[in-house]
N, C-alpha and C positions, 0 to 999 in steps of 0.2 A: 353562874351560881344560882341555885334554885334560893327564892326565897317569895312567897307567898304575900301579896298587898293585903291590906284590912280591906280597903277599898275596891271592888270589885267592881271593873269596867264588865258590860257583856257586850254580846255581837252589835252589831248595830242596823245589820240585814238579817235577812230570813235566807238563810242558805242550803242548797237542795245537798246531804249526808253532812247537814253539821253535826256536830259533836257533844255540843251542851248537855246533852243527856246523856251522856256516857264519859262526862269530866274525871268523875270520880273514880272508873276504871283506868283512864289515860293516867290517870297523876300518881297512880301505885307504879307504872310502869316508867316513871322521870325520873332518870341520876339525879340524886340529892342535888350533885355539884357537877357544873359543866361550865364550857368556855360562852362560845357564841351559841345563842341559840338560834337555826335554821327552819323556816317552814316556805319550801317551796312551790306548795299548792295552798296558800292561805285561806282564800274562802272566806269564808263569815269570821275565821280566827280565834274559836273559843278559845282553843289552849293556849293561843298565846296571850288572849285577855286575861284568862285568869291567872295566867303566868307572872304576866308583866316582866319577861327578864330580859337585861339588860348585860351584853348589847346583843339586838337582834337584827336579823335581817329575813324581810318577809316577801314573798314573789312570786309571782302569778304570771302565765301568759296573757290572762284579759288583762288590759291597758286600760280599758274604761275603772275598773275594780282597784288597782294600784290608784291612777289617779282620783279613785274616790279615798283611801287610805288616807294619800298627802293632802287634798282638800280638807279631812279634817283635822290630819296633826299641826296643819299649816293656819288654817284659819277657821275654828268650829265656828265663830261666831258668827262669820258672813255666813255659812254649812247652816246656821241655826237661823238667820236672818230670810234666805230664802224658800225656807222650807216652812217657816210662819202665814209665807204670803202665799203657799200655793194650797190652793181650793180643792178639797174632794169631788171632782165633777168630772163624770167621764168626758168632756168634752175637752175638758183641758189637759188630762189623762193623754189622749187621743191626740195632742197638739205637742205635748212636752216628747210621749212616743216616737212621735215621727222628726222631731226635729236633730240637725245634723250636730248632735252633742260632741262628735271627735271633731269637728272645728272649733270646736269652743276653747276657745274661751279662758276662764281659770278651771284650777282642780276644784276650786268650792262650787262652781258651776255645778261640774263633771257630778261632783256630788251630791249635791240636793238631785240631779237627774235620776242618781241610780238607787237614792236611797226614795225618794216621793215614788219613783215606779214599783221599787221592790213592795212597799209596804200598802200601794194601793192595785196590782194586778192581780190577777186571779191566783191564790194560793200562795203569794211570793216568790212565782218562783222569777228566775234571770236565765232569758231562753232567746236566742240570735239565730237568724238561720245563715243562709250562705253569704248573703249579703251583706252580712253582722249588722242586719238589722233585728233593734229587741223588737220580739210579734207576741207577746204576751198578751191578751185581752183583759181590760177591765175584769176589776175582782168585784163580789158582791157584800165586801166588810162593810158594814153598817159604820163604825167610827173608828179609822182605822189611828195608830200610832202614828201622824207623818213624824213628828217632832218629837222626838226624846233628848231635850235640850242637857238635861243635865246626864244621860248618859253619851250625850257627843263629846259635852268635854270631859268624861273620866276616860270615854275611849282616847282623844286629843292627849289626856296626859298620859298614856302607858304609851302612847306611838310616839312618845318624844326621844325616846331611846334605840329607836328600830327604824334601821336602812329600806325603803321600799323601792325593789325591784322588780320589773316587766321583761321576761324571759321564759324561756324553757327548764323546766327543772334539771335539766341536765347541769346547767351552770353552778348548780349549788357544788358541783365537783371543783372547780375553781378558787372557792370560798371556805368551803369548809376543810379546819384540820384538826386533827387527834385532840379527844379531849372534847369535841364541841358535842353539842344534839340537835339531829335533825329529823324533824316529824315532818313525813308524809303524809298526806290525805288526797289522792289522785281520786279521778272520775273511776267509781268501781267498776271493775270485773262482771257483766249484769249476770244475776240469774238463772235468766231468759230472755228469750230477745224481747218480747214485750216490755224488760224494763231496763232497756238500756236507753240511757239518757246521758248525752254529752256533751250535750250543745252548748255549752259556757261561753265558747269562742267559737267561731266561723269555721276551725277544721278539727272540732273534734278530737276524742283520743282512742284510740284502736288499741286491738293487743300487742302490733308492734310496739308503739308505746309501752304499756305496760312489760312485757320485755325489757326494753332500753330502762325502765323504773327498775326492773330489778337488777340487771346489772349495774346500775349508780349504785342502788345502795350494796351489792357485795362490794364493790370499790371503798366504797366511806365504810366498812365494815371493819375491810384490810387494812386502812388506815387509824384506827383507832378510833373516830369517831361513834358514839351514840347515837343507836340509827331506831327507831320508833315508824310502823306504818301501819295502816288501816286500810282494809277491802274488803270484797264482800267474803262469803265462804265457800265459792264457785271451783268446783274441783282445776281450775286449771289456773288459779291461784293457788292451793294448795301446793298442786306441782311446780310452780315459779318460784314458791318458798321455800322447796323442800329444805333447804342447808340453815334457815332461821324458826327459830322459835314461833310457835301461832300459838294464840289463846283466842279461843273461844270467846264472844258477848252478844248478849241479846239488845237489839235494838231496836227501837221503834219509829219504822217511815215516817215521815211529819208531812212528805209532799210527795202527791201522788195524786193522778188526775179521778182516779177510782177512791174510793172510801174502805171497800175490799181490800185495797193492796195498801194499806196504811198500819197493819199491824204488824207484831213483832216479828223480825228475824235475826238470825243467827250470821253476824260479823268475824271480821277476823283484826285482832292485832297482831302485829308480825313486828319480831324484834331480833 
């Protein structure tokens, strides 16, 4: 059931196509009332921050990202204790970077890892290559946010209600039944080849992918569930949607290695 907090956790990363700026078009397109709420490409999670419903379940293929989720519904304050002690220095940057974070450790590790990198690399962004090592280089923010102590734990308390899962989005087939909403936010469709960017995880998402996206959601379609997704406006989304609703919205890149290619374009919600 849709019901709106007074208290408004936000993202707690800088995430490459989040959503925050385009809340207010996502939220006209929310069933009032729905069962579970589904997001099986989370991301940064605006809508389900501003959401907060209850019960949810959120899931990603990065492992690093879920375990930063549970680090801090689990324990913001250790999440908040070591992100006090880490220094703005590229040096230590350069050290935290390369050290083997998937042996670690705890989730609140995993999480001061990925939230002190996102908010001190170049641009924020969260970029692996084959290795699934992050190669992001030092960013040039003057004083960056490491520490948003008190929105770790408004994010800590809306993730008290919500299951986090490391998986394929296909799984959300498994999980979801008639009556629930499930929002997508998959790696887009690019434009052009110059701006396709998919590197979250180590292999990537191609158009087979995208394919297999859309037939999940005609499945949860036919099943009754509330299906909600977001892509670029790339004709060959168009024709993947053809049998769902698109609307049109303008949005604006945040991350992008050019300053050129940071201004508005033209998205798609698909429902």
């Amino acid at each position: 059931m849709l019901s709106l907090p007074t208290a408004e956790a936000r993202p707690f990363i800088k995430w490459v196509g989040g959503k925050r700026q385009l809340l207010d078009r996502l939220l006209h397109y929310v069933p009032e009332r729905f069962g579970t709420y589904h997001e099986p490409f989370v991301g940064g999670g605006a809508l389900f921050f501003r959401l907060e419903p209850r019960p949810a379940i959120l899931a990603d293929s990065n492992e690093r990202l879920i375990r930063t989720y549970r680090g801090l519904r689990n324990e913001p304050e250790k999440v908040i204790e070591l992100l006090r002690g880490y220094p703005h220095e590229k040096s230590f940057f350069l050290e935290l970077r390369s050290s083997d974070i998937d042996a670690a450790k705890t989730d609140a590790e995993v999480a001061a890892w990925f939230i002190y990198l996102n908010k001190t690399a170049y641009n924020g962004l969260y970029r692996v290559n084959r290795r699934n090592l992050f190669n992001v280089p030092f960013g040039d923010q003057k004083k960056p946010n490491i520490c948003d102590a008190e929105n770790i734990r408004a994010c800590s308390r809306a993730l008290q209600g919500a299951e986090l899962v490391t998986g394929d989005f296909e799984s959300v087939l498994e999980r979801a039944k008639s009556g629930d909403f499930v929002y997508f936010d998959p790696p887009y469709v690019p434009l052009s080849v110059t701006s396709d960017f998919t590197s979250y995880t180590r292999d990537g998402f191609d158009m087979s992918d995208q394919v297999r996206l859309r037939d999940v959601a005609l499945e949860l379609k036919k099943r009754g569930v509330y299906v909600l997704l977001s892509n670029s406006s790339a004709p060959a989304v168009r024709e993947l949607y053809a049998d769902f609703e698109q609307i049109e919205v303008d949005a604006r890149r945040a991350i992008n290695c050019k300053v050129e290619g940071r201004g508005a374009v033209t998205e798609l919600l698909i429902r």
